[in-house]
RODO-2510 file (C-alpha; in nm, 4 decimals, decimal comma):
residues 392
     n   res          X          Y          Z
     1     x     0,5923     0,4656     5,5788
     2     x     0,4158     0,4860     5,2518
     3     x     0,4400     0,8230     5,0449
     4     x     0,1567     1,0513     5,1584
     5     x     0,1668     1,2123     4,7777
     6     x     0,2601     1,0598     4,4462
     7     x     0,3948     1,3371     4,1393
     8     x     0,3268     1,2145     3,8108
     9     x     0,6733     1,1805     3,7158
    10     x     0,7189     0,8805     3,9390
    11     x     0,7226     0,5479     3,7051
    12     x     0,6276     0,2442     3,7799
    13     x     1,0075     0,0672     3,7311
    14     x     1,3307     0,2138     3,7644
    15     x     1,4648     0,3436     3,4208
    16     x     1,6901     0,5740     3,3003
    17     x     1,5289     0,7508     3,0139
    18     x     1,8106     0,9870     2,7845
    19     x     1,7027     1,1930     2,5300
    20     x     1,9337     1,2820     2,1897
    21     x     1,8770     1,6183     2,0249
    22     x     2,0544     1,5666     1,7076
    23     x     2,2032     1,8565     1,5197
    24     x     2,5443     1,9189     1,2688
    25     x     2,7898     2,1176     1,5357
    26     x     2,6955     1,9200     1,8844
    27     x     2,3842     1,6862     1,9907
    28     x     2,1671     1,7832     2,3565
    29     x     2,1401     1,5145     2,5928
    30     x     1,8492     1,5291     2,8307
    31     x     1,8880     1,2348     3,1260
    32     x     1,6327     1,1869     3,3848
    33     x     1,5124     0,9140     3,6412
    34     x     1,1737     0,9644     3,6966
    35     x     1,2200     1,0797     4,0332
    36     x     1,3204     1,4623     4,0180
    37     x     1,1644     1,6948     3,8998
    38     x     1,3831     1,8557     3,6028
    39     x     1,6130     1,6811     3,3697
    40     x     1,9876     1,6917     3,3448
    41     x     2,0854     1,8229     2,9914
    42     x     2,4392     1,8007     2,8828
    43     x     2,6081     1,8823     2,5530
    44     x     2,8470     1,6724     2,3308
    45     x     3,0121     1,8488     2,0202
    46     x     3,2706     1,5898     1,8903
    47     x     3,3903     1,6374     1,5075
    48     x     3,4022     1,2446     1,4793
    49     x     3,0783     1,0426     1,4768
    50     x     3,2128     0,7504     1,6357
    51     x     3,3713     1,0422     1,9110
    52     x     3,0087     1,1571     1,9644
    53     x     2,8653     0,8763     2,0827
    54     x     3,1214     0,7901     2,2991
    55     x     3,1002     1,0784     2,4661
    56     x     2,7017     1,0210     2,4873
    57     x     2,8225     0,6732     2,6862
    58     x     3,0302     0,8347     2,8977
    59     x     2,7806     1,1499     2,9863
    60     x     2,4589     0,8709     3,0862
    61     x     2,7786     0,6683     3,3022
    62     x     2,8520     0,9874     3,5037
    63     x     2,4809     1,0643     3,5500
    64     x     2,4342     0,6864     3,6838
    65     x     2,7567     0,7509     3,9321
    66     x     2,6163     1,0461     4,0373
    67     x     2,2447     0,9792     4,0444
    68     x     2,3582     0,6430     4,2540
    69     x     2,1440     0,4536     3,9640
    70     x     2,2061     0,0764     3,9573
    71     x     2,3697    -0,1334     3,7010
    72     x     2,0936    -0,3691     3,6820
    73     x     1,8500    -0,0196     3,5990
    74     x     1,7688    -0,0418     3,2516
    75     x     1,8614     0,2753     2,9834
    76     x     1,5973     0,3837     2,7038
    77     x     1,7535     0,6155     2,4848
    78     x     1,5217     0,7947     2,2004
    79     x     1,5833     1,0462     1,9468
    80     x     1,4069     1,1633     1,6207
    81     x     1,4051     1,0385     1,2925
    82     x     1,5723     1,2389     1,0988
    83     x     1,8997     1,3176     0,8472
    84     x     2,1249     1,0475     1,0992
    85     x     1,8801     0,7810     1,0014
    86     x     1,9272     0,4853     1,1914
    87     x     2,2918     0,4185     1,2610
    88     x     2,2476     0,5434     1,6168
    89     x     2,0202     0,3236     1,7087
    90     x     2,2128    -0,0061     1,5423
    91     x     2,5640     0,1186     1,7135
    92     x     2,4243     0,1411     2,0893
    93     x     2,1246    -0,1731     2,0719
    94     x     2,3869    -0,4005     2,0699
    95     x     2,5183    -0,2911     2,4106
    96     x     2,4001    -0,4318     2,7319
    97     x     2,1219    -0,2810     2,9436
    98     x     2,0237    -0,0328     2,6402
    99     x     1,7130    -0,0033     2,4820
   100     x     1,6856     0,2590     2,2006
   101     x     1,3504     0,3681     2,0023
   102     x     1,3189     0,6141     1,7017
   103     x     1,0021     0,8500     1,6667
   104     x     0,8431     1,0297     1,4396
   105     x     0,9062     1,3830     1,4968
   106     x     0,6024     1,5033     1,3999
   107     x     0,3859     1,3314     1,6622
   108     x     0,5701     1,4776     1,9865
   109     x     0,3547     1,7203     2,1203
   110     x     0,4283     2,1239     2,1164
   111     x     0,2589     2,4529     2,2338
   112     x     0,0288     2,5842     2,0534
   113     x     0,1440     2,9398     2,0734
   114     x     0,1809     3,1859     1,8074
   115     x     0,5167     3,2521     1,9246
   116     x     0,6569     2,9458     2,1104
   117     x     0,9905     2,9330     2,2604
   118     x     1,1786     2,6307     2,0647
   119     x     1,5970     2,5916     2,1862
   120     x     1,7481     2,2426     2,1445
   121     x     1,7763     2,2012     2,4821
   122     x     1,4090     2,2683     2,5184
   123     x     1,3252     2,0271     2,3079
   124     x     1,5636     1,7223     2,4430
   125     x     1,3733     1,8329     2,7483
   126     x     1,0419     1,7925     2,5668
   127     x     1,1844     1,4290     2,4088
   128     x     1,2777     1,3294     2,7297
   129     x     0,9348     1,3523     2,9247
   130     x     0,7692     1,2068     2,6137
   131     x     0,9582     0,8853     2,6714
   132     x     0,8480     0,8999     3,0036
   133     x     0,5139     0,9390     3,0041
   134     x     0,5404     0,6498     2,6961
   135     x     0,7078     0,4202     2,8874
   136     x     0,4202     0,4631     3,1900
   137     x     0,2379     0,3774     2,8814
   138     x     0,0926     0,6913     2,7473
   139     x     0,1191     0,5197     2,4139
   140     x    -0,0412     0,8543     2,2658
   141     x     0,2784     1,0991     2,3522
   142     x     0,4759     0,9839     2,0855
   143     x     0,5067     0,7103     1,7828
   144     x     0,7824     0,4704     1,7808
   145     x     0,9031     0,3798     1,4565
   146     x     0,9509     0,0705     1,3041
   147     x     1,3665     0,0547     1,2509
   148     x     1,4846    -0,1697     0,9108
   149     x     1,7658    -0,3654     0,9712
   150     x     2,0569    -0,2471     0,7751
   151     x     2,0162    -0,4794     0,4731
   152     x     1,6375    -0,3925     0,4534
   153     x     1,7496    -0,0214     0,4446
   154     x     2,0181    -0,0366     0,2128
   155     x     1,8169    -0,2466    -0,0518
   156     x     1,5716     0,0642    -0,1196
   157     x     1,8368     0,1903    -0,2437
   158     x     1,8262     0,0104    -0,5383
   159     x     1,4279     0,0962    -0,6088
   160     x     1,4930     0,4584    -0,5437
   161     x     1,8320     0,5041    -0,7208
   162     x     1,6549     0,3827    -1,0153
   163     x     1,3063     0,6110    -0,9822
   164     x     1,5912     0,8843    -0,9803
   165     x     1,8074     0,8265    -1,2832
   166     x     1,4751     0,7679    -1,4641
   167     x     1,3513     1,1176    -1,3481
   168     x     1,7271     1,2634    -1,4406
   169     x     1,6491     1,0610    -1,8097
   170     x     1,3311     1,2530    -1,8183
   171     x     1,4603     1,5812    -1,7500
   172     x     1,7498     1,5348    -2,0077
   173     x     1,4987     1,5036    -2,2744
   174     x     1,2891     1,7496    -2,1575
   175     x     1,5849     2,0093    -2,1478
   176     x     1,6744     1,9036    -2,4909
   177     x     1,3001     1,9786    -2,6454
   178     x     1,2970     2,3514    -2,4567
   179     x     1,6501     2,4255    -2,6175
   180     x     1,5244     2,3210    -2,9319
   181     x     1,2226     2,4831    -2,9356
   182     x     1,3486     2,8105    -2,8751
   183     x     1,5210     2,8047    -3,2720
   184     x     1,1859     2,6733    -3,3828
   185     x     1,3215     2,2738    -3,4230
   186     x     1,0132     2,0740    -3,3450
   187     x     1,2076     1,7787    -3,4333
   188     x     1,1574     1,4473    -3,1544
   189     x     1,3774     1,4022    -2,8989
   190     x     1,4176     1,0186    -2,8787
   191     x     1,7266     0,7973    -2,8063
   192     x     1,9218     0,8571    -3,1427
   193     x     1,9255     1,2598    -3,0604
   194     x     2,3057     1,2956    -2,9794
   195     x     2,3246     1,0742    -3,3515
   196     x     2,1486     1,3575    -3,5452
   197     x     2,2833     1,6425    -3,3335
   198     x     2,6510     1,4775    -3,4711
   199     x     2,5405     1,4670    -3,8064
   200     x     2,4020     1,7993    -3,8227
   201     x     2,0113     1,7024    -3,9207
   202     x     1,8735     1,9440    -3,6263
   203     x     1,8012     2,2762    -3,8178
   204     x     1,6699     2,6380    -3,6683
   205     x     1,2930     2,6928    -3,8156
   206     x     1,4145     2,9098    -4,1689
   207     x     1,7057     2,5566    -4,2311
   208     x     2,0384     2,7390    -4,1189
   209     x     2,2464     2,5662    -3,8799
   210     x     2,2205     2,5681    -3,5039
   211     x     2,4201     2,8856    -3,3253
   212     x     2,8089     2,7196    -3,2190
   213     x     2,7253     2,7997    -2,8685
   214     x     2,3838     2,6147    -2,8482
   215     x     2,5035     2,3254    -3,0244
   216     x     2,7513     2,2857    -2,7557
   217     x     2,5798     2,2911    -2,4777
   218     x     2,3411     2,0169    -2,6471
   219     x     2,5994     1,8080    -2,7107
   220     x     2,7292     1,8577    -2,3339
   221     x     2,3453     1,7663    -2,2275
   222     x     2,3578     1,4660    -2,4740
   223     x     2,6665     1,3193    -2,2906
   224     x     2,5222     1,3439    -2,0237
   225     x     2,1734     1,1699    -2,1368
   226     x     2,3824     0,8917    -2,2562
   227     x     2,5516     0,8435    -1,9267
   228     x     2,1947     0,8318    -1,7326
   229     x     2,0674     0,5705    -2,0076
   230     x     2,3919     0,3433    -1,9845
   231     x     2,3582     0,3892    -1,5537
   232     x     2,0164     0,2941    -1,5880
   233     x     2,0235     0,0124    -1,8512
   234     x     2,3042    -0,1487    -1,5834
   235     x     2,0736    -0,0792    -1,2569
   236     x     1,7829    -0,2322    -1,4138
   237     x     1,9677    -0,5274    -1,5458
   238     x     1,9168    -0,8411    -1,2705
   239     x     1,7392    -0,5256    -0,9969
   240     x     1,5220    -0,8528    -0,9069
   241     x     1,7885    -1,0962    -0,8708
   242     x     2,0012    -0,9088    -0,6253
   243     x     1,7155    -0,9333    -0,3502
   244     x     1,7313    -1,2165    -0,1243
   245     x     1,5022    -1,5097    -0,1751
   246     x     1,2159    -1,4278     0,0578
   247     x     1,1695    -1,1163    -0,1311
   248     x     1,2104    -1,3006    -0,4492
   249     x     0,9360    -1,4861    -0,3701
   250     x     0,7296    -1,2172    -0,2657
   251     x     0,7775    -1,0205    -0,5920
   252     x     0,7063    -1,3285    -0,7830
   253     x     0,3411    -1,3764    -0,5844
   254     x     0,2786    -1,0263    -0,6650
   255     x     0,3801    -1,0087    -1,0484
   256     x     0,1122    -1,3135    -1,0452
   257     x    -0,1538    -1,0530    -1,0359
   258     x    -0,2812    -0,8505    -1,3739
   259     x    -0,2297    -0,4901    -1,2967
   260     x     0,0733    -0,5202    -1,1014
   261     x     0,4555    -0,4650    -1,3538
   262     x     0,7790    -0,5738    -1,2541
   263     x     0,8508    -0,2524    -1,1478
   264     x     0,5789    -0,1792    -0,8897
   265     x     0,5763    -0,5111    -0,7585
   266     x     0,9318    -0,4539    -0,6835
   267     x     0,8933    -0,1036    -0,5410
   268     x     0,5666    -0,2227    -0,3384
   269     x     0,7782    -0,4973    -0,1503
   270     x     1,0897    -0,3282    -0,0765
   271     x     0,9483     0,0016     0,0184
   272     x     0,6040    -0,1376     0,2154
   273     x     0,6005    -0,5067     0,2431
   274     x     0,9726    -0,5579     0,3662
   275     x     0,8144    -0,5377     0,7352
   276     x     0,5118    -0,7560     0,8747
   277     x     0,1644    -0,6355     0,9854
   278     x    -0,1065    -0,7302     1,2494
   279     x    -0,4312    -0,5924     1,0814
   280     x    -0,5489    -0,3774     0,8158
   281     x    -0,5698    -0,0524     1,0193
   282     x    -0,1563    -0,0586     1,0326
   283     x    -0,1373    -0,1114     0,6591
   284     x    -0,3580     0,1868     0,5666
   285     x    -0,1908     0,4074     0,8613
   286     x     0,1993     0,3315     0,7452
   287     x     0,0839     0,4346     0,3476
   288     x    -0,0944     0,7042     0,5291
   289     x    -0,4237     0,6601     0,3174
   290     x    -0,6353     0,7018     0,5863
   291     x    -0,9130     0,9725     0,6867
   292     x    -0,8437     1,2770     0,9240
   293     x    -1,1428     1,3827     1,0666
   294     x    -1,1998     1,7493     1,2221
   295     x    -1,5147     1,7294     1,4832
   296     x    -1,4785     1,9949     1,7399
   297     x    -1,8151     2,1741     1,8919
   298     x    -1,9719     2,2601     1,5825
   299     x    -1,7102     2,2304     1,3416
   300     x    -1,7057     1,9235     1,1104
   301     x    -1,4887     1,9250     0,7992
   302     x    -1,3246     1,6242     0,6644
   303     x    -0,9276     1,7221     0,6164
   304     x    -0,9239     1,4345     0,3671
   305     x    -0,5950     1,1815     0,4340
   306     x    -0,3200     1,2046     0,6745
   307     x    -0,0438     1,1586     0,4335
   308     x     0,1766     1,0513     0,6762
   309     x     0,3771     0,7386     0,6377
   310     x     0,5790     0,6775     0,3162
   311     x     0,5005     0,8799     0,0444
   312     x     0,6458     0,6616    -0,2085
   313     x     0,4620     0,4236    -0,1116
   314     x     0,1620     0,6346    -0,1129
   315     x     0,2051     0,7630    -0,5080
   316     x     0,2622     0,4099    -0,6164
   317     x    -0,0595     0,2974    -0,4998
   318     x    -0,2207     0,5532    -0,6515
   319     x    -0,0929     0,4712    -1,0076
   320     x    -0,1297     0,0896    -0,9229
   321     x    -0,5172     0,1794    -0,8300
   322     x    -0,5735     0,3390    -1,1755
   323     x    -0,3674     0,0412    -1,3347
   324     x    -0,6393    -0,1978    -1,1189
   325     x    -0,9590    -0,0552    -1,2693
   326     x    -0,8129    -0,1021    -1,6178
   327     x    -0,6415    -0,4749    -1,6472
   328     x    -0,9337    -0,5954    -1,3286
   329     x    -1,2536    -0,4944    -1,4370
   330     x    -1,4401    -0,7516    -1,2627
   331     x    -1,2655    -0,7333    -0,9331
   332     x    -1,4359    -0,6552    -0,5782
   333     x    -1,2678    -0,3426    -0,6106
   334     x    -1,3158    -0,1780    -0,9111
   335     x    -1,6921    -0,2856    -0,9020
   336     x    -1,7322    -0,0994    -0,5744
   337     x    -1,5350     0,2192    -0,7514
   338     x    -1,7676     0,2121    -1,0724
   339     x    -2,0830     0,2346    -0,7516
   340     x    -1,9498     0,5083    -0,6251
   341     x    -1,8620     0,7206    -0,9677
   342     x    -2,1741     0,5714    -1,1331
   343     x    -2,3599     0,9321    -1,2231
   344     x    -2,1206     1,1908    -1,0998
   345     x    -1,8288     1,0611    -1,4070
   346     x    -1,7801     1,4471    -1,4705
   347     x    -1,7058     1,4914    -1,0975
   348     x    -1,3096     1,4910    -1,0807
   349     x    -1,3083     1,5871    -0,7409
   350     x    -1,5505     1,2783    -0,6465
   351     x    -1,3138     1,0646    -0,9019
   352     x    -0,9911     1,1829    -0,7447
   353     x    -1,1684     1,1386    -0,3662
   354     x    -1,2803     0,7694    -0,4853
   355     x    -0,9536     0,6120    -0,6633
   356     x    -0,7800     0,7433    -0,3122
   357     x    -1,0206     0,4507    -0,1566
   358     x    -0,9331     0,2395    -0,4402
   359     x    -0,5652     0,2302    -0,3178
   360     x    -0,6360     0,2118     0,0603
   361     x    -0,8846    -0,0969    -0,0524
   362     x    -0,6190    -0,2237    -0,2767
   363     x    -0,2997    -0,2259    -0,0618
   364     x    -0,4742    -0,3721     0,2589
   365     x    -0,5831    -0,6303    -0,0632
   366     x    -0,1733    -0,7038    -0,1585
   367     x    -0,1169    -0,7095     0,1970
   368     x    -0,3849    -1,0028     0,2718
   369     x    -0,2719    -1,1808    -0,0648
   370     x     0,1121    -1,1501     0,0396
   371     x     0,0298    -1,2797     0,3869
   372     x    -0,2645    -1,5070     0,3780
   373     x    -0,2734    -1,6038     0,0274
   374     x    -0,6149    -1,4722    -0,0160
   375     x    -0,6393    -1,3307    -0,3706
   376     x    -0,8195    -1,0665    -0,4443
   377     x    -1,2112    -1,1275    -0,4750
   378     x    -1,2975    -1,0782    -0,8585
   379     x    -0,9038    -1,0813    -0,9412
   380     x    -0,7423    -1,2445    -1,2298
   381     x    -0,3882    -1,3858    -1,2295
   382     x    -0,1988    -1,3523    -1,5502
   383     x    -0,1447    -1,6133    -1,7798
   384     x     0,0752    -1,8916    -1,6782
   385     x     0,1725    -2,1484    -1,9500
   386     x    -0,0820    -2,0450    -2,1735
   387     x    -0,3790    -2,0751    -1,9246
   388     x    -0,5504    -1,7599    -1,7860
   389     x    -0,5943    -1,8361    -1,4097
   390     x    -0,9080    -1,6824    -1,1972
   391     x    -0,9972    -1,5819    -0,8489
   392     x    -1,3299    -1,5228    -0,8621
***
């Protein structure tokens, strides 16, 4: 006899969905079937990582003996992206009859009250009937991230360890000018500053000598400029030849292109283009350079971009936009940003609004020229053995 009433937990396969709330001291594990109506949750509070997730394995195996579930029934696991990164999901994928997903945890749904109840167990239970109702194919509950294998993750590292000793370069001198300022030395702070500090040429504002105790602690922050410059002088020496070959070639295309340094093509492939794309509208969605609107009854504000995706990603385009309207001035691109400026050039707000376009425009544009080999319209390519080549 058929069912005479259907709840909407029921999928339409059998599955054992388990949910991982991830924290330091112990992770909650919400289990369910589909056909009960509340989930199991269980707790797991192993000091050892490896420890942990065995004891995950062996929770989901007593739920399956004791929910009768059978070995052919397939287990989705899914937690949120967070501090663990991915490791989780590369140590259990492997085994058989798993099938693990990532989300971003900002798209899982929550009350709206001003003074919610949030546990960790309530929200493994809230993880676990999001991957329900996605696997019925609510594809709205939740997004599923896009996982990097573990040599596309670890070769960031070499982008962002060197956008960091940079900054810590920066900061160096910057600490160096504010001490010296305050004993009225306007003096410049360039590479040969631990040199004069040595030799004594760094005076207070009336000529006398710096004060003992200030002119150690510059020295101490001169070491430790030095030490920045030498680690980044060795990180930036052969960055590009340490990538595999694909993404050789990829940074090569894109250096091809006026506008576009060593640097930022570099940055642009490793942190955007390591991954492939269907269309335009998942390019401009993973930068997160694309509109939020705000219609509701009578309310209509536009709540600019959604910033979501990578923000690295995000400020490089911006400074690569800027870069475009300078070295292409005959592009597609920076023809349609000069239209939309033309008249309001004291309007920084309508500048700042427009060059945002410019950099939506101009990534889907690397994207279709890494891809498709369709150059940008209007672009130039630099000079290659002493011939200027053109897109136009």
């Amino acid at each position: 006899m058929a069912p005479t009433r259907t709840t909407h937990f029921m999928p339409t396969e059998d599955v054992l969905a388990v949910a991982l709330e991830l924290s330091n001291s112990s992770w909650k594990i919400a289990l369910h079937d589909g056909k009960r109506e509340n989930a199991a949750i269980q707790t797991v509070s192993a000091d050892n990582p490896a420890r942990r997730l065995a004891e995950v394995l062996d929770v989901i195996a007593k739920i399956r003996s004791k929910w009768q579930i059978e070995p052919t029934v397939r287990t989705v696991v899914l937690y949120e992206a967070g501090q663990d990164g991915f490791w989780i999901h590369r140590a259990l994928s492997p085994l058989e009859g798993f099938e693990v997903h990532v989300c971003d945890p900002s798209s899982i749904p929550v009350a709206r009250h001003a003074r919610r109840a949030k546990t960790d167990r309530l929200d493994a239970i809230r993880l676990v009937e999001s991957l329900l109702a996605w696997l019925r194919g609510e594809r709205g509950r939740m997004r599923v991230i896009h996982v990097p294998t573990a040599d596309e993750e670890a070769q960031r590292h070499l982008v962002r360890d060197r956008g960091q000793i940079q900054k810590e370069v920066l900061q160096h001198h910057d600490r160096i000018r504010k001490l010296l300022r305050t004993v009225g030395c306007w003096q410049s702070v360039d590479r040969d500053i631990g040199k004069r500090l040595t030799q004594g040429q760094l005076r207070c504002a009336d000529g006398s000598v710096l004060p003992e105790q200030l002119q150690h602690r510059l020295e101490r922050e001169c070491e430790r400029l030095a030490h920045a410059e030498q680690q980044f002088a060795t990180l930036e020496k052969g960055l590009i030849e340490q990538l595999p070959a694909p993404l050789q070639e990829r940074v090569t295309q894109l250096r091809k292109l006026k506008a576009v340094g060593p640097v930022g093509a570099v940055r642009m492939v490793l942190e955007l283009f390591w991954r492939e794309f269907d269309n335009r509208r998942q390019v401009g969605a993973c930068v997160g350079l694309v509109p939020q609107p705000y219609d509701s009854g009578d309310s209509r504000v536009d709540q600019g971009i959604s910033k979501q995706g990578n923000r690295r990603v995000r400020s490089l385009s911006i400074e690569l936009a800027w870069l475009w309207l300078r070295y292409q001035p005959d592009s597609a691109i920076t023809k349609w940003y000069l239209r939309r400026v033309h008249g309001n050039e004291k309007n920084k707000r309508g500048k700042r609004i427009a060059i945002v376009a410019v950099a939506r425009r101009l990534v889907i544009a690397f994207w279709r020229y890494l891809a498709h080999g369709e150059v940008p319209e209007g672009a130039m390519l630099k000079r290659v053995k002493g011939t200027a080549m053109s897109a136009a």
